[in-house]
N, C-alpha and C positions, 0 to 999 in steps of 0.2 A: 272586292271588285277592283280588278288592275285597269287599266288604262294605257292605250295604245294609239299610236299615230298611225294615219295613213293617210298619204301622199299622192298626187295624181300628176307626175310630171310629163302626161302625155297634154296639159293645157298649156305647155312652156316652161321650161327651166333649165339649167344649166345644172352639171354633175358639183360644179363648188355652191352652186346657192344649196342643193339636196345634205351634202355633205357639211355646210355649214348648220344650216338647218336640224340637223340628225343629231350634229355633237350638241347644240343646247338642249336639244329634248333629252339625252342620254345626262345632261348637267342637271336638268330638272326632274331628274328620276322619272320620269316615267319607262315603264317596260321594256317598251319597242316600237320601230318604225318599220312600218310596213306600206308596200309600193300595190299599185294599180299595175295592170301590164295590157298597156295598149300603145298603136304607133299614131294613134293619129287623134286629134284633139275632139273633144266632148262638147254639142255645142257652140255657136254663133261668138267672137272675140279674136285679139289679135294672137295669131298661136306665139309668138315670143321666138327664142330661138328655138322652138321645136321640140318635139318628144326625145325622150330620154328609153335605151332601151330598156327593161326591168331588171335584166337579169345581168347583163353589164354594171348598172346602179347597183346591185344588191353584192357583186364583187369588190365593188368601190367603197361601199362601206363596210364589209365585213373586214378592212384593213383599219380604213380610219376609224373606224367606231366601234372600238376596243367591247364592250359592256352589252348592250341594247340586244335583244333578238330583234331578226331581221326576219322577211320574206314577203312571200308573193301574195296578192287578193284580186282577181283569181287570176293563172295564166292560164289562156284558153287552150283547150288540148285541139279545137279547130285549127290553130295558126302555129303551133307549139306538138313538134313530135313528143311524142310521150317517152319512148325509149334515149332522145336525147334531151328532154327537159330530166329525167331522173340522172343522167349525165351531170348535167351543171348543176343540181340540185347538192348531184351529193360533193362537185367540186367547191360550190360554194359555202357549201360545209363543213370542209375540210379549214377552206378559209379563215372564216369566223372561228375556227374551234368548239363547233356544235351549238351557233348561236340560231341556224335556218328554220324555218317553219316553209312549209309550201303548201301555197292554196292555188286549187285549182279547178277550174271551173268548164262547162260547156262551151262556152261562145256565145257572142248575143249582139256586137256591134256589127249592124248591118251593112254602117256607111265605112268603117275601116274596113273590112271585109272585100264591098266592091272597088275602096282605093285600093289596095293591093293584089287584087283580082282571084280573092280566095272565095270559092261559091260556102254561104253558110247555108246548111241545109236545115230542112225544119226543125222543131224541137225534136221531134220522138226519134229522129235519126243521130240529132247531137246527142242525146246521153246516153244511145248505143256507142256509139262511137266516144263518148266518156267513160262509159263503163269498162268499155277494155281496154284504154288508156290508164288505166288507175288498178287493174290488173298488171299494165306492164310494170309502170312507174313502182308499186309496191312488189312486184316479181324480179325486178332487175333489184333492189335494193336488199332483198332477201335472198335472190338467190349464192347459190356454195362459190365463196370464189376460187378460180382456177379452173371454174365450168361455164361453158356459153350457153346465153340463154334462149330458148326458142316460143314462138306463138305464134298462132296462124288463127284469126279470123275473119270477121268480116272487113273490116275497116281498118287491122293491119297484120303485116308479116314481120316474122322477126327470124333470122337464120344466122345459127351461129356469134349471135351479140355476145360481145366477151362479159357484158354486163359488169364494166368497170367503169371509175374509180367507187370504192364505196363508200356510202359516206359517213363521217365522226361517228353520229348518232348511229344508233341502232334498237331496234332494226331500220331504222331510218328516220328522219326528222321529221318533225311532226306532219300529220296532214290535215287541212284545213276543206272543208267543202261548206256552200253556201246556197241561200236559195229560201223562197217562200212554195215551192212545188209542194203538190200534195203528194204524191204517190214516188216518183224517180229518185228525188231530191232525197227525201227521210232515208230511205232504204239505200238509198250508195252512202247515204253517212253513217249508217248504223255499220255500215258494213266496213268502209272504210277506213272513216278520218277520226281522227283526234280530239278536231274543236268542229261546232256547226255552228257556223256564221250565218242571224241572219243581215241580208243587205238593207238598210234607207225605209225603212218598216216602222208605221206607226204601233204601239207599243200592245194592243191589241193584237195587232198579227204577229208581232215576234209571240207572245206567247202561246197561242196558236198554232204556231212551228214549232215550236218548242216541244209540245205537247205530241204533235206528230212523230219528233224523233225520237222521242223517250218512249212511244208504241212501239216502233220500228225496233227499238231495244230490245225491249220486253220481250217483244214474242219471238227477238233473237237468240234470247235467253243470253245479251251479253247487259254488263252492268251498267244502270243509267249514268251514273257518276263517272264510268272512265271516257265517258263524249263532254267534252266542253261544254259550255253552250256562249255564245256572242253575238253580237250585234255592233254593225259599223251605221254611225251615225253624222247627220250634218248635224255640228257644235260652235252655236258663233256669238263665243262671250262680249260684251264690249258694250258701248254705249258712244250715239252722235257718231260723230266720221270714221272711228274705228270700224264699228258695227258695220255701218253701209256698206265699208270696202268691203269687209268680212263676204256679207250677203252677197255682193254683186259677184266677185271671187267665185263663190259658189255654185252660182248659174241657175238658184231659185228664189224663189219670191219667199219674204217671208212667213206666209200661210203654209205653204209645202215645208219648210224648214220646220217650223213648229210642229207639224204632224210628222214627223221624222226624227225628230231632234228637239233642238231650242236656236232659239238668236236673241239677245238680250243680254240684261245682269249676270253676272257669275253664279249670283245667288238660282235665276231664273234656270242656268244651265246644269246646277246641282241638282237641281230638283227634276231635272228631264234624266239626267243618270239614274236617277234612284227608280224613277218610276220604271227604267229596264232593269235594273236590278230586280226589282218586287216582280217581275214579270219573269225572273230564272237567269238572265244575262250573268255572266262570269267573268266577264272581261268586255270591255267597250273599246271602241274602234272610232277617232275621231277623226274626220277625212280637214282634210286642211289643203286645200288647193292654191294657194298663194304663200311659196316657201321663202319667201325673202321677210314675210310678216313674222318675225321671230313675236312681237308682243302676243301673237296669240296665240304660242305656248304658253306666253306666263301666264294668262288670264286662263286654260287650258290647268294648268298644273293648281290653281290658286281652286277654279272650281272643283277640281276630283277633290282638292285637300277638303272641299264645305261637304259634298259629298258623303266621303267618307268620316265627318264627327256624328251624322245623322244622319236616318234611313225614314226621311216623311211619309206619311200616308199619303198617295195620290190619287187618287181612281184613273183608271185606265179606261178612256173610250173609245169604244171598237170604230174604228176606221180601215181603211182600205190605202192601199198607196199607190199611185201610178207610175210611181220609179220603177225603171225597169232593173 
């Protein structure tokens, strides 16, 4: 089970706190840093100096941070053209030297939406209007170069797109899609993506999801094993003033954290990995919203290390989450 950061610089940060922050985690081996992509803060606090764009940040470190994969959780194909996110996708690919991953998601922040005057339309409209964004995105990365690429449907046209730069990877860097949905979600990940992420999900529902896309597989008749499977989770090692900042940082109480995750000892936060591991997780996703707090990489890198010497019996109790 790997272990992965993610960042949410749309609650305040600065591109050198991200960039400073990125090279300790890449010192502490962990895998990868991976960003949120949103413009406008999450939640009641002081925004700092303001959001950070995602894909701008994921250029800036595909320089400085030699090592790490890097990419996206999710960027919305609501705010985010599809034929120019597979654009920077595959320039920031290029970048890194095949270090990107791109996740990408429907849309779903209603209050950034109305700040920038983008209407989000209901669900069943957004994962039409996903679904042929992840056509284009995976059509321009595949398609023959020195030929333009074309689509027409309901939610976009595309005429004569030179469907360039390509990127490192191929056929293209990995693709990431996430979600606790029953029916939309499994089936554009069966179909599409690489890894299925699920989001802030007590440990009952990830498996549950789980279970869903490895259906979706099956009667795709593609291999269950070549779909990821993960889970991004709130992780807030520590103990006394640490802890608290950690919690407040986060923007939940500790009762929601603990049905999502953990907040407590290291010991306490090995034992919330494992129990996603026993639940199918392949890789874990630890959101860290306060990137000036480097100690809590280390306590971060110290719990995967308790982790991974032993895999405890937990039992898993079904709950529900209200994170969206």
């Amino acid at each position: 089970m790997s272990l992965r950061i993610l960042v949410e610089p749309q609650q305040g940060a600065t591109y050198e706190q991200v960039r400073v922050f990125a090279q300790h985690a890449e010192s502490l081996g962990f895998e990868g840093v991976f960003t949120s992509d949103h413009y406008l803060r999450i939640g009641a606090g002081d925004p700092g100096p303001g959001p950070l764009d995602a894909w701008l940040l994921l250029a800036g470190l595909a320089r400085d941070v030699p090592r790490l994969r890097l990419g996206s959780m999710m960027s919305p194909v609501s705010l985010r053209h599809p034929a120019v996110l597979a654009l920077m996708a595959a320039q920031v690919d290029a970048m890194s030297g095949g270090r990107l991953e791109v996740g990408v998601g429907a849309g779903w922040y209603e209050e950034e939406h109305r700040a920038l005057g983008v209407q989000l339309d209901p669900p069943s409209r957004r994962f039409d209007r996903l679904a042929e964004a992840l056509e284009i995105i995976t059509g321009v990365w595949r398609h023959p170069a020195g030929k333009t690429f074309d689509f027409a449907s309901e939610h976009y046209r595309l005429a004569d797109w030179p469907a360039l730069p390509k990127p490192v990877q191929q056929p293209g860097p990995p693709l990431l899609l996430g979600g606790v949905g029953r029916r939309r979600t499994p089936a554009l990940a069966a179909r599409h993506a690489d890894e299925f992420n699920v989001p802030f999900a007590p440990v009952a529902q990830a498996a549950t999801a789980y279970e869903r896309v490895r259906s979706e597989c099956r009667s795709r008749l593609r291999p269950e094993a070549s779909l990821a499977l993960s889970a991004a989770l709130v992780l807030c090692p520590g103990e006394g003033a640490a802890l608290a900042a950690r919690v407040e940082a986060s923007g939940e109480p500790v009762d929601e954290i603990n049905r999502m995750g953990a907040a407590g000892p290291v010991e306490m936060v090995a034992e919330a990995m494992n129990r996603y591991r026993a639940a199918g997780a392949q890789r874990l996703y630890a959101q860290v919203c306060d990137v000036t707090d480097l100690a809590h990489l280390d306590e971060l890198a110290e719990a995967h290390r308790l982790a991974q010497q032993e895999m405890p019996t937990v039992p898993a109790h079904p709950q529900t989450s209200s994170r969206s």
